[in-house]
One Martini backbone bead per residue (centre of mass of N, CA, C, O) as a GRO file, in nm:
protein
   65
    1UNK     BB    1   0.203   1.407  -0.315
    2UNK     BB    2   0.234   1.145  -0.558
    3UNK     BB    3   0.143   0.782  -0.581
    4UNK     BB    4   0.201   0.536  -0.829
    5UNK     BB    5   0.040   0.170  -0.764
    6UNK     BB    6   0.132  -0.133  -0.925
    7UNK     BB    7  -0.024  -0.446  -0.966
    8UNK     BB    8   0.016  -0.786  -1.045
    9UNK     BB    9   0.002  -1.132  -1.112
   10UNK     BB   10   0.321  -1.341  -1.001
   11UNK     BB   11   0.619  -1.402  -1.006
   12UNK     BB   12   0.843  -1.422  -0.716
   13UNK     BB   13   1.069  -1.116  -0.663
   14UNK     BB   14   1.290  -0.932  -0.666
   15UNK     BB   15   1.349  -0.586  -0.563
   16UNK     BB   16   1.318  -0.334  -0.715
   17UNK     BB   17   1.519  -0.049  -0.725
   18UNK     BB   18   1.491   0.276  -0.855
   19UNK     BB   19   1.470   0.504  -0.575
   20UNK     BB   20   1.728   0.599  -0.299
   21UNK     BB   21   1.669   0.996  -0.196
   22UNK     BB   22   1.518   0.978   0.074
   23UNK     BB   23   1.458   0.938   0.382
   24UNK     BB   24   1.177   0.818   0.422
   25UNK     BB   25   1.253   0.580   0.246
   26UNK     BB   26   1.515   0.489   0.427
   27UNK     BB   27   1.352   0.408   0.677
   28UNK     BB   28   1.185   0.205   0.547
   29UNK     BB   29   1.426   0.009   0.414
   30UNK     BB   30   1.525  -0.057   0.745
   31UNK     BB   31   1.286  -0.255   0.767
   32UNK     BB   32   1.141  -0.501   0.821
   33UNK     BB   33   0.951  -0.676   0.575
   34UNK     BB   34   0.739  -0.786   0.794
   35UNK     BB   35   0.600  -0.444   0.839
   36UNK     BB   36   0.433  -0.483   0.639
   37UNK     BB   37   0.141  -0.400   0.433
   38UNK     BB   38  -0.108  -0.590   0.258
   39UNK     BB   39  -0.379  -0.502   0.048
   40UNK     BB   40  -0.610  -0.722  -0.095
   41UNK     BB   41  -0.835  -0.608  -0.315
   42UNK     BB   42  -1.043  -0.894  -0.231
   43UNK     BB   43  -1.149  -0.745   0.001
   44UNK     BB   44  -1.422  -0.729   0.212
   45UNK     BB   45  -1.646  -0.562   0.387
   46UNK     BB   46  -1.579  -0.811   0.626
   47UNK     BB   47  -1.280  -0.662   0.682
   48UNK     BB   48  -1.077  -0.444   0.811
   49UNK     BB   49  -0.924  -0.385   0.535
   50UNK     BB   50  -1.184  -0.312   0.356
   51UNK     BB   51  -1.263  -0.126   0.514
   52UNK     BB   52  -1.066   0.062   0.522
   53UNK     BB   53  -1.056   0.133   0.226
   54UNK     BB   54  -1.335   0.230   0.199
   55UNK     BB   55  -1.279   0.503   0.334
   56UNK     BB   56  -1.025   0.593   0.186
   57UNK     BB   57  -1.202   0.627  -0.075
   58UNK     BB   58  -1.422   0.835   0.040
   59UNK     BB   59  -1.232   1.043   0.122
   60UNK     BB   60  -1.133   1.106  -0.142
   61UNK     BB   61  -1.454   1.194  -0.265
   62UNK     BB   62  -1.579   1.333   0.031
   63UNK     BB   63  -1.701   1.093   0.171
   64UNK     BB   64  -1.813   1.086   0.524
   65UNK     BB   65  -2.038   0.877   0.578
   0.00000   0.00000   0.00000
């Protein structure tokens, strides 16, 4: 299963529920929000996030290296 999630920058507001019918999802919505964590396209590879993002773009594309 694939999800395409896109963002762009915006004023903040409340978040819109589209579908609320998995259980995996049920789990996730009932956790404090602080527990989110969000990666910002903007990271560059100087950062644990930049890295992490680097790595698993490159696992998509099957380079291992």
């Amino acid at each position: 299963m694939s999800y395409l999630i896109q963002s762009w920058p915006a004023a903040h507001q409340d978040a819109l529920l589209v579908k609320a019918t998995d259980a995996y999802g049920s789990q996730v919505r009932a956790q404090q929000a602080d527990d989110t964590i969000v990666i910002d396209h903007e990271d560059s590879l100087d950062t644990p996030s930049g890295r992490e993002r680097d790595i698993l773009h490159r696992a998509e594309r099957g380079d291992y290296s």
